[in-house]
C-alpha positions in Angstrom: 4.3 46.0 16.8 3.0 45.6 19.9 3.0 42.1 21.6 -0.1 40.5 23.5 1.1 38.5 26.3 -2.1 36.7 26.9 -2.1 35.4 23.2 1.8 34.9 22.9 1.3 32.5 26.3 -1.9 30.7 24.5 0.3 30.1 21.6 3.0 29.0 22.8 1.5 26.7 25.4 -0.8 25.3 22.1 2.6 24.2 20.5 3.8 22.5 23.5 1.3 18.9 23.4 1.4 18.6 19.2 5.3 18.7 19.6 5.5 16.0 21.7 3.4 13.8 19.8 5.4 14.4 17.2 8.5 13.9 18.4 7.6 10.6 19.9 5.8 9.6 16.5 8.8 10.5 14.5 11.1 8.7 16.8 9.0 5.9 16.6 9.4 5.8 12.7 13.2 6.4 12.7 13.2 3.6 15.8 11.6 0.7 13.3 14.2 1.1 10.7 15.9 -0.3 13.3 13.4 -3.4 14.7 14.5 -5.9 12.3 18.2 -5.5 13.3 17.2 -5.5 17.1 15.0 -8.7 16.7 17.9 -10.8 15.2 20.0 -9.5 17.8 17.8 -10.4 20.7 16.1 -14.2 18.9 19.3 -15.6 17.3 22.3 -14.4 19.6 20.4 -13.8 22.8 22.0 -10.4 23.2 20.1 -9.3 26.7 17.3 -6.6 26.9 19.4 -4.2 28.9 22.2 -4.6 25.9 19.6 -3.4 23.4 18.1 -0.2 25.3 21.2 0.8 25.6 22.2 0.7 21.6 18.6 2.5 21.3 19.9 5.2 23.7 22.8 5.7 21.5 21.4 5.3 18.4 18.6 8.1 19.1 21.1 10.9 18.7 21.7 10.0 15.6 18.2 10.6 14.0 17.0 13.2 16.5 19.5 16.1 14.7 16.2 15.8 11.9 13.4 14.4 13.7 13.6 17.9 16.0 13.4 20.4 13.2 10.6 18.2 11.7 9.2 17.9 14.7 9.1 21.9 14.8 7.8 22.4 11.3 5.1 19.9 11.8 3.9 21.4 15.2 4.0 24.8 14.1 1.9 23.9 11.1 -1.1 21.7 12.4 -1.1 24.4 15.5 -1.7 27.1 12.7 -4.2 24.7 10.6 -6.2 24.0 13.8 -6.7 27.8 14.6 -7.5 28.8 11.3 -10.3 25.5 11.1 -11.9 26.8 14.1 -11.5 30.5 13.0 -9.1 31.5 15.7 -7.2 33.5 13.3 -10.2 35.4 12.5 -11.1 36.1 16.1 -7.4 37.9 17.0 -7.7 39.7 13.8 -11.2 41.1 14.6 -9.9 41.8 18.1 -6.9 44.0 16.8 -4.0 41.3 17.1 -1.3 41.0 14.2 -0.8 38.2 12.6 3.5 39.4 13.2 2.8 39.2 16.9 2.0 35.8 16.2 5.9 35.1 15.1 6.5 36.1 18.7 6.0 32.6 20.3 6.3 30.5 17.2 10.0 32.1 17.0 10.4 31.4 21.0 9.6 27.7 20.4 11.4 27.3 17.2 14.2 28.5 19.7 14.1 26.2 21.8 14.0 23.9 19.2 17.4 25.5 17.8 19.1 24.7 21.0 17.8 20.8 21.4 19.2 20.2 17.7 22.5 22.0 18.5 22.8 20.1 21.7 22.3 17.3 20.0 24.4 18.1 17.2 27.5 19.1 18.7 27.5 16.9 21.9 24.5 14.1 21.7 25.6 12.7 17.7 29.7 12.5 18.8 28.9 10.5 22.1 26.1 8.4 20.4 28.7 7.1 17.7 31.4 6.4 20.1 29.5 4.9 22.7 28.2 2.2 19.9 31.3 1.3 18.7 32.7 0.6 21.9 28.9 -1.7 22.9 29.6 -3.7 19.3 33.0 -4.2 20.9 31.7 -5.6 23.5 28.7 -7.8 21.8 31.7 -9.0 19.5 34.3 -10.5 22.5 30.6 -12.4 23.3 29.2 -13.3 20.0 32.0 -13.0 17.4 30.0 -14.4 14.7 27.8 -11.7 15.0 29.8 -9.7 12.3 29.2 -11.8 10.1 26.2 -11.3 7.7 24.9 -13.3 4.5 25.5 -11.9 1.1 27.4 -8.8 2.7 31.4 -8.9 1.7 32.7 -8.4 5.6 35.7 -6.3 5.9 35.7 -5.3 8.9 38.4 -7.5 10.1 41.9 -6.7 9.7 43.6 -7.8 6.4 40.8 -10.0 5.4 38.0 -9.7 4.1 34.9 -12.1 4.1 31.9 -13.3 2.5 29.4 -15.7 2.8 26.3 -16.6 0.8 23.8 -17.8 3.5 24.5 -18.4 7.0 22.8 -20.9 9.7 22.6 -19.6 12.7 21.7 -22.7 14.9 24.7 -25.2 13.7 27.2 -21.9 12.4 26.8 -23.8 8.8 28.7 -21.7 6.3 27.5 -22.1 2.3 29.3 -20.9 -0.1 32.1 -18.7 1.4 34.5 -16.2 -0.3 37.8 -15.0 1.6 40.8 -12.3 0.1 43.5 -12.8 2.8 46.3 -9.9 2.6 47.8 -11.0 6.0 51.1 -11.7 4.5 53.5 -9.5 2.8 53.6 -9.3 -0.9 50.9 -12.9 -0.8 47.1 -12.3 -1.4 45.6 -15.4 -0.6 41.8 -16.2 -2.2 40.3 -19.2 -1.1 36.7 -20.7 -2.1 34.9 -23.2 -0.8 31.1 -24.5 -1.5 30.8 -25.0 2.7 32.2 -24.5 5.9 31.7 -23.7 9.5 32.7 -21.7 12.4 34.0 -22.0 15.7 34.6 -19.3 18.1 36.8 -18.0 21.1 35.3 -15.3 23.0 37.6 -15.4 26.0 40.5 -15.1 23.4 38.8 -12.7 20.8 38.9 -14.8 18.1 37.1 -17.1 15.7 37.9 -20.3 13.4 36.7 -21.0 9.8 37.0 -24.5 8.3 35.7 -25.0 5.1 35.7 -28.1 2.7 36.5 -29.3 -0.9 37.5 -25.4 -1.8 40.8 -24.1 -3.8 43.3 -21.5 -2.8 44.5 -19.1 -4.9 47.8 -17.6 -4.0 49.3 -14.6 -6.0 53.1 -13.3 -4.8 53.2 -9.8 -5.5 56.7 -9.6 -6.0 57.4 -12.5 -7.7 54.6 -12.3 -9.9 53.7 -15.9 -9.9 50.4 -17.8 -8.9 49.7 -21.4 -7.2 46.6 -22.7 -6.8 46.0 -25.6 -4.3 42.4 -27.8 -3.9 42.0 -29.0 -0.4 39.2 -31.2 1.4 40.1 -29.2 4.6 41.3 -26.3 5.2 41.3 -24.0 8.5 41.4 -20.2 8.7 41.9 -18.6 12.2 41.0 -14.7 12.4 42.6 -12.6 15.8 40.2 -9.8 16.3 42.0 -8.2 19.1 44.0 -6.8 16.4 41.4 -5.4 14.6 39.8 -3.8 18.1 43.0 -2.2 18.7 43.4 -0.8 14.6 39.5 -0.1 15.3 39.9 1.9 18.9 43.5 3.6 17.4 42.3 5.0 14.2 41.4 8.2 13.8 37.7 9.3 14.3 35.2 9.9 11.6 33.7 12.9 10.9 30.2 12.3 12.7 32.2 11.2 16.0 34.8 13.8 16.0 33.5 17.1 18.9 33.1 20.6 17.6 36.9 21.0 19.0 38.4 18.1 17.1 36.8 19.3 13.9 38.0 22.6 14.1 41.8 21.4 14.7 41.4 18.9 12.0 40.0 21.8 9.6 43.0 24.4 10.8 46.2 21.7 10.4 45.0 19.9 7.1 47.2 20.5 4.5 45.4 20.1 1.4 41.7 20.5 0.2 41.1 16.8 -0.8 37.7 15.0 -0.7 38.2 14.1 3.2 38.8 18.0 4.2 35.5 18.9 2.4 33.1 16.2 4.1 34.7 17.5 7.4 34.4 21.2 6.2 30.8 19.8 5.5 30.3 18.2 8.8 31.4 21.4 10.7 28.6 23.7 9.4 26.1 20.8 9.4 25.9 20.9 13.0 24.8 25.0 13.2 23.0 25.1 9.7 20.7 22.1 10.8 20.0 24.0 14.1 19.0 26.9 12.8 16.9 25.4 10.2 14.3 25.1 13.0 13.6 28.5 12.8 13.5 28.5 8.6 10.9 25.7 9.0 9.1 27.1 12.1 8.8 30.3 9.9 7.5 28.7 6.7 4.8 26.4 8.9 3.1 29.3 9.9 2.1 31.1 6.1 1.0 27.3 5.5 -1.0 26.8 8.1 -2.9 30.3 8.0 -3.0 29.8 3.4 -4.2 26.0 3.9 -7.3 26.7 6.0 -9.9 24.4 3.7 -7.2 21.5 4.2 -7.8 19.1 6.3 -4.7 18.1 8.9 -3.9 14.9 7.2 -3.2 17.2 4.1 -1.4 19.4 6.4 0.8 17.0 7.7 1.5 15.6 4.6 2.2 18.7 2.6 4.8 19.7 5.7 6.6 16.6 4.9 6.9 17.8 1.2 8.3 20.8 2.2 10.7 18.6 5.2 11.5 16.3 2.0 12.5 19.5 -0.4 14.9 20.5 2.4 16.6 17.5 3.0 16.6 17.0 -0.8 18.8 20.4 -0.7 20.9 19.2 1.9 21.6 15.8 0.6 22.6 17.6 -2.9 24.6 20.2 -0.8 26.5 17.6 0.6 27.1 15.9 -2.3 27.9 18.7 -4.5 29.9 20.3 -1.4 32.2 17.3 -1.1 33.2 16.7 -4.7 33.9 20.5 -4.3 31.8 21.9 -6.8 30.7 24.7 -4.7 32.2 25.7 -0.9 30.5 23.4 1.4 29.5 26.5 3.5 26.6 27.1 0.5 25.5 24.0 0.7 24.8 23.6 3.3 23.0 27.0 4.3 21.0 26.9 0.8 18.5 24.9 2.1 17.7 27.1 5.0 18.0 30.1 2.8 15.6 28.4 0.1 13.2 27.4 3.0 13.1 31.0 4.3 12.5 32.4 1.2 9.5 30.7 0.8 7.9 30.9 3.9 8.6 35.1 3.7 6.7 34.7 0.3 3.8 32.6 1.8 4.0 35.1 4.5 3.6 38.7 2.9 0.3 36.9 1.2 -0.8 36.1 4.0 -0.7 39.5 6.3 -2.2 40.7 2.6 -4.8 38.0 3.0 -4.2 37.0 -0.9 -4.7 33.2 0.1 -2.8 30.5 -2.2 -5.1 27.0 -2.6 -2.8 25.1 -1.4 -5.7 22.7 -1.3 -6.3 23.1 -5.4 -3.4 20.4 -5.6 -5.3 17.5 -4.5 -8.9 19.1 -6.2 -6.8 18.8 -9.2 -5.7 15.3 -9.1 -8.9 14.1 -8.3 -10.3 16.1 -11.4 -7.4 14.5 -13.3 -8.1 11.3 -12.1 -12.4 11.5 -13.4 -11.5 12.6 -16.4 -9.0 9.9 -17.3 -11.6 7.4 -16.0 -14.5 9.3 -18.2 -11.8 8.6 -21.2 -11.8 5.1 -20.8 -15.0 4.2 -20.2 -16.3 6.7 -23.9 -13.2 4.8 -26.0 -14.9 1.7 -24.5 -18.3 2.3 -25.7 -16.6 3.6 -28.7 
């Protein structure tokens, strides 16, 4: 095979602008997920701008590991659908170029691709996680009714655990509240009360809850024997420089521990319990996700030159289908990989596999030039769609 430099450089440099739209439209998407969260951080606790980039910049880790192999697929794909609508394709055919010398640049991009997602896979997702537990640290010593949230049982405080129908932010009413408090040995204490409020400390890390006309429920454990007591008042005080310490001592979860730290974890557990496997899981996640940008990268191109009467919307959307199907595999892999139905190592490689197999299908048809009508999907629905209105309106004039 011999490799035109002139078109491999055209190529690649055709990738380059659709990527970065992509990239920053698919961030975008992942980013207003998150909007609604930032707003009621910034109106109601007056958490500063600077405060909120900076949990964006950590947060964008997170969703990057996907939006960059999508970002890949989708690039490759409407770079492909555009030459073929404007018979590219046909022109390096007729001048003697093979449509493998073609995988030359689209695998040198999905390469570069590969490394982004590993970089950040393996460094960029760890520091992300940390970094924004340690900024909610911080917003809570400020705003330590920020953890709180309606209709949500909070338990992220140490020994109790909290909930509260409906919450007003501008007087810190409390309506109907729920608290389990296992702070003392061998005593669970559950106490409901139709209102309340709250009072904070944020030089001394804590908060106050005094609720009225509620009832306490207090079971001994080792005594076996229950009191209940109705009160008019009653205060609750919760120390959260407790549960910071617990928080900051305890060991990391899976999607902040490093490469390192995963591997140790793996070589000195001794036994094969749910935990090891979503670790085991996590492990390969970060290279089978990387590499997944070349499986994509490779199946975009057989769609791009088989789809040439689509237009690009149908392009895009049929590349998110096939970016859907492959996290649908993942999300079962993991699943199915952590109960330990299967080793978490095929679980999370099938996809890639599955996703390569189709785009070397797609492929061989299309060096043969045996197009698939990709576009006959839609053709059919609207045909579908006629025929069930022609159904109607006959039975109506039936």
């Amino acid at each position: 095979m011999k490799i035109n430099t002139i078109v491999s450089r055209y190529v690649f440099k055709e990738l380059i602008p659709p990527f970065v739209i992509s990239l920053l439209f698919f961030t975008f998407i992942f980013l207003m997920a998150k909007i609604l969260d930032i707003t009621n951080l910034v109106v109601n606790y007056g958490i500063s701008i600077f405060t909120v980039f900076l949990m964006i910049i950590y947060t964008v880790p997170n969703f990057l590991v996907f939006v960059i192999p999508m970002s890949v697929m989708m690039t490759v794909l409407l770079t492909f659908l555009r030459m073929s609508s404007d018979n590219e394709i046909v022109a390096l055919k007729a001048g003697g170029v093979s449509i493998y010398s073609l995988l030359v640049p689209v695998f040198a991009f999905c390469l570069i691709g590969s490394v982004l997602t590993s970089v950040m896979a393996v460094y960029g997702l760890p520091w992300g996680r940390l970094a924004v537990k340690e900024l909610a640290f911080e917003i809570a010593s400020s705003n330590l009714n920020i953890g709180l949230k309606e209709r949500t049982f909070n338990d992220g405080f140490k020994g109790v655990m909290l909930y509260v129908n409906k919450i007003n932010i501008k007087d810190n009413k409390l309506i109907d509240v729920f608290i389990e408090d296992q702070r003392t040995k061998n005593i669970v204490s559950t106490v409901v009360a139709p209102k309340g409020e709250v009072f904070s400390e944020p030089d001394k890390l804590a908060f106050h809850l005094r609720l009225y006309n509620g009832t306490i429920n207090q079971v001994d454990l080792e005594d076996r024997s229950v009191h209940a007591i109705n009160f008019d008042s009653y205060d609750i005080s919760i120390d959260l420089k407790k549960t910071v310490e617990a928080s900051k001592g305890s060991q990391k979860d899976k999607k902040e521990m490093s490469l390192t730290e995963l591997r140790q974890y793996l070589s000195l557990a001794d036994r094969k319990d749910s935990k090891y496997y979503s670790v085991l899981i996590e492990y390969h996640k970060k290279f089978s996700i990387s590499f997944a940008c070349f499986f994509l990268g490779f199946l975009a191109v057989p769609l791009g030159l088989l789809s040439s009467r689509a237009k690009r919307s149908f392009g895009l959307g049929l590349g998110l289908v096939f970016f859907l199907l492959y996290y649908l595999l993942l999300s079962a892999g993991n699943v199915f990989g952590e109960a330990g139905v299967y080793p978490p190592v095929v679980g999370m490689w099938v996809p890639n596999m599955v996703m390569g197999g189709i785009g070397l299908y797609l492929f061989k048809r299309a060096v043969n030039e045996r197009p698939i009508q990709i576009a006959f999907f839609p053709d059919l629905m609207k045909r579908l769609a006629f025929r069930l209105k022609g159904g109607k309106a006959v039975s109506s004039g039936q």
